[in-house]
N, C-alpha and C positions, 0 to 999 in steps of 0.2 A: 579694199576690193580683194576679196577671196575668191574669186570664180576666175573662168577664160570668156573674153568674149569672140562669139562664133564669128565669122566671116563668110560672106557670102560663097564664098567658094569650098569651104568647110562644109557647109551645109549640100550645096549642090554636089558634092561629091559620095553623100550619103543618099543624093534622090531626096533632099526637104526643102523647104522654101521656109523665109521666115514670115509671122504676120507685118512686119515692119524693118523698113532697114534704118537704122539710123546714119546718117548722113554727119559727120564728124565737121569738116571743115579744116584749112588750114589753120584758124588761130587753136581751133579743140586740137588738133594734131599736132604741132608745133609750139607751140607758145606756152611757158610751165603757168601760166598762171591759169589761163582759159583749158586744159589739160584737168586741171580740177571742177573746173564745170562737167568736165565731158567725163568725168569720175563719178560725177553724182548721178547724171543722166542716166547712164550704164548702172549704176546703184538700184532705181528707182525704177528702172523697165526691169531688173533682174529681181526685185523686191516682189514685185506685182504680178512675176510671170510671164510675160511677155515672149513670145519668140520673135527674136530678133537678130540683126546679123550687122556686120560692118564693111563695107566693101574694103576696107587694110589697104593694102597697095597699089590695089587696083582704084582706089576714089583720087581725083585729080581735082585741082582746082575748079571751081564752079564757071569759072571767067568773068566776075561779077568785078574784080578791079580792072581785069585791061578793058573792057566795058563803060566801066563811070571814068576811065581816062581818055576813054574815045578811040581806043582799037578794038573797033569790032571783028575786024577780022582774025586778031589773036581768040576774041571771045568765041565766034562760031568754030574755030579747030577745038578752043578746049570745052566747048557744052557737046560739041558731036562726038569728040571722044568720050564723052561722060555718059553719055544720049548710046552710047553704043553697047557701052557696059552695064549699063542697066537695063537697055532692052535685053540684050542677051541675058539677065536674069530674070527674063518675066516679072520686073518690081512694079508691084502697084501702090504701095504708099511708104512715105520715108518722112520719116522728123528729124529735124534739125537744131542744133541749139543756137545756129547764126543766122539774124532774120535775113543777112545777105545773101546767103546760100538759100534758104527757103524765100526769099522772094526771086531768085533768078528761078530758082528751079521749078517753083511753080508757075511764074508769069512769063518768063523769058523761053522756057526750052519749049513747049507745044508745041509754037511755030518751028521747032528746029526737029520736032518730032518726037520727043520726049513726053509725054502726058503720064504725069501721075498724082496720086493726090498727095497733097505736101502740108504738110503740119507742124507750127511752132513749139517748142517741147513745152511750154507754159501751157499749149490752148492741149496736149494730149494730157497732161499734171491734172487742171480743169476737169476735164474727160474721166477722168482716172478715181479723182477726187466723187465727185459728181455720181457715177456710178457704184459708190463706195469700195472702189479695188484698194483703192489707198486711203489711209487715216494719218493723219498729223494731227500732232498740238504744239503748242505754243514752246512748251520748256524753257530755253535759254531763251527765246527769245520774246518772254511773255511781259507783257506792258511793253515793251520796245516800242521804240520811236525809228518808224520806218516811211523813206518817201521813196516814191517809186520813178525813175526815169523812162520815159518810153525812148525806145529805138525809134531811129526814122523809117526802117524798112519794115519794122513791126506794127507802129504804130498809123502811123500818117498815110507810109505805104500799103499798106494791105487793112489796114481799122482792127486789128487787132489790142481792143487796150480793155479789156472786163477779164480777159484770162487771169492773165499776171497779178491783177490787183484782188479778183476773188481768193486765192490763193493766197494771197497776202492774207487776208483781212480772216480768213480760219485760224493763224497762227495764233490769235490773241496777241495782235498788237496792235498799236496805231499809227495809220495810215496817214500819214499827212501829204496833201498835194501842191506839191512848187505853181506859183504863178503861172507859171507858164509850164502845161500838163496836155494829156490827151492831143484832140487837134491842134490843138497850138504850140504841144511841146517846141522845145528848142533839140539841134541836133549839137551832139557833144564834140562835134568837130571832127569827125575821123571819116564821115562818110563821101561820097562821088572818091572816094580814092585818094583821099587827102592822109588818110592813117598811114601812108606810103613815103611821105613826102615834110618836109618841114614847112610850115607854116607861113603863108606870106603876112608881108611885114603891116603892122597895125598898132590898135591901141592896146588890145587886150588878146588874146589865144581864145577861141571857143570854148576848150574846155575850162578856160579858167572862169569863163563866163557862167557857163552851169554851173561849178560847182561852187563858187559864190552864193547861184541861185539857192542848191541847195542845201548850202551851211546856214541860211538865213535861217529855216526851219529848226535848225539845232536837232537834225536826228540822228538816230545811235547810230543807224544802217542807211545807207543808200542801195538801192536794189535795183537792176537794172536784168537784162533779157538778151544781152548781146558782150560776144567779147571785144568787140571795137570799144564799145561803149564800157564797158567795164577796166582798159584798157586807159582810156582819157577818165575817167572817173577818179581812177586811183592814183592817178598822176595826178589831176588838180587835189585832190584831196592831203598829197605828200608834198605838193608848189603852197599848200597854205599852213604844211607841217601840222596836218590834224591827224595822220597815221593812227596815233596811237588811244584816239577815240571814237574816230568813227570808222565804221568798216564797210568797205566795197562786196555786194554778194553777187550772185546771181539768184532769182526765182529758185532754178535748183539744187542749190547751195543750202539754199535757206529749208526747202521742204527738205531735203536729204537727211540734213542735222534732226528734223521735226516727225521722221517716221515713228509711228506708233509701233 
């Protein structure tokens, strides 16, 4: 990344607005590994042209874990503060690259006063693709053997599951789908707020349970649409010591590398 990304307050201080904010997220924000998600995103809206902003220090947590832990009332202080800074910037639509973030903030904040249109950075990729702003091919990763994970807050939550796999399926590679895919996916173990917390006691860990699921397929890539998920992904994938052949992406990860 060669450029600066604007910030909402950057822009409003010139009198602009962006057409988009992107909504970063604590794991895009803090976590080095999801940081490279939020690198390629930032890549591929600045590829395309896009005007866009980031809210920087002013974006706070969505309230989407003290929420799935059962404090609501931590969740409504931090979606009102959230609800507050973005009305003050007149936002009308924001992408996200964590379906967490984009399912609170599109289904949760309205009632809390919030309304804006909220979009998964797959289903804008899609959009992008689709309208021809963006071209990918295949390169590195042509004939690859790629299976795709749905999130729970992407997929099950909101029916988001044709973006991410269209966008697959342009790279020239193959697609293979785990038994248990789309509606029926299984969740990789991190979600109601469990990614916070260590695992109660069983037979097996969730995520070891996926990614068993998806080593049976034997694919290069596992692709996935969330950093929770990308997160337990790459853990079971290191718990079965396959590191160093098959690789954890994200959707934008993967188009980034495929820009034409």
């Amino acid at each position: 990344m060669n450029f600066t990304v604007p910030t909402m307050a950057d822009l409003a201080a010139k009198g602009e607005s962006p057409e988009i904010l992107f909504w970063v997220g604590c794991s895009g924000s803090f976590d080095d590994r999801a940081k490279k998600i939020t690198r390629a995103i930032a890549n591929i809206l600045h590829h395309v042209g896009i005007k866009y902003a980031v809210l920087g220090t002013e974006e706070s947590c969505t309230g989407d874990p003290a929420k799935r832990a059962g404090n609501e009332f931590l969740f409504q202080m931090q979606a009102m503060q959230n609800i507050m800074v973005l009305n003050g910037y007149s936002v009308k639509k924001i992408v996200t690259g964590c379906p967490h973030c984009f399912n609170t903030i599109k289904n949760e904040y309205p009632e809390l006063g919030g309304t804006y249109e909220v979009i998964h950075h797959t289903q804008l990729i899609q959009q992008l693709i689709n309208e021809g702003k963006l071209s990918v091919q295949g390169g590195a990763f042509n004939g690859k053997k790629i299976t795709f994970h749905d999130p729970c807050y992407l997929g099950r939550g909101n029916g988001v599951y044709e973006a991410p796999r269209e966008i697959i399926s342009k790279l020239d590679t193959e697609l293979v789908e785990m038994k248990r895919s789309k509606a029926n996916g299984l969740c990789c173990g991190a979600g109601g707020a469990q990614m916070f917390k260590e695992p109660e006691h069983g037979n097996k860990d969730v995520n070891i349970e996926r990614t068993e699921e998806a080593l049976s397929l034997q694919p290069n890539i596992i692709a996935t649409g969330c950093p929770f998920c990308m997160t337990m992904m790459t853990d079971g994938v290191k718990h079965k010591e396959q590191e160093k052949t098959i690789q954890v992406l994200d959707v934008a990860e993967l188009v980034n590398q495929s820009i034409k």
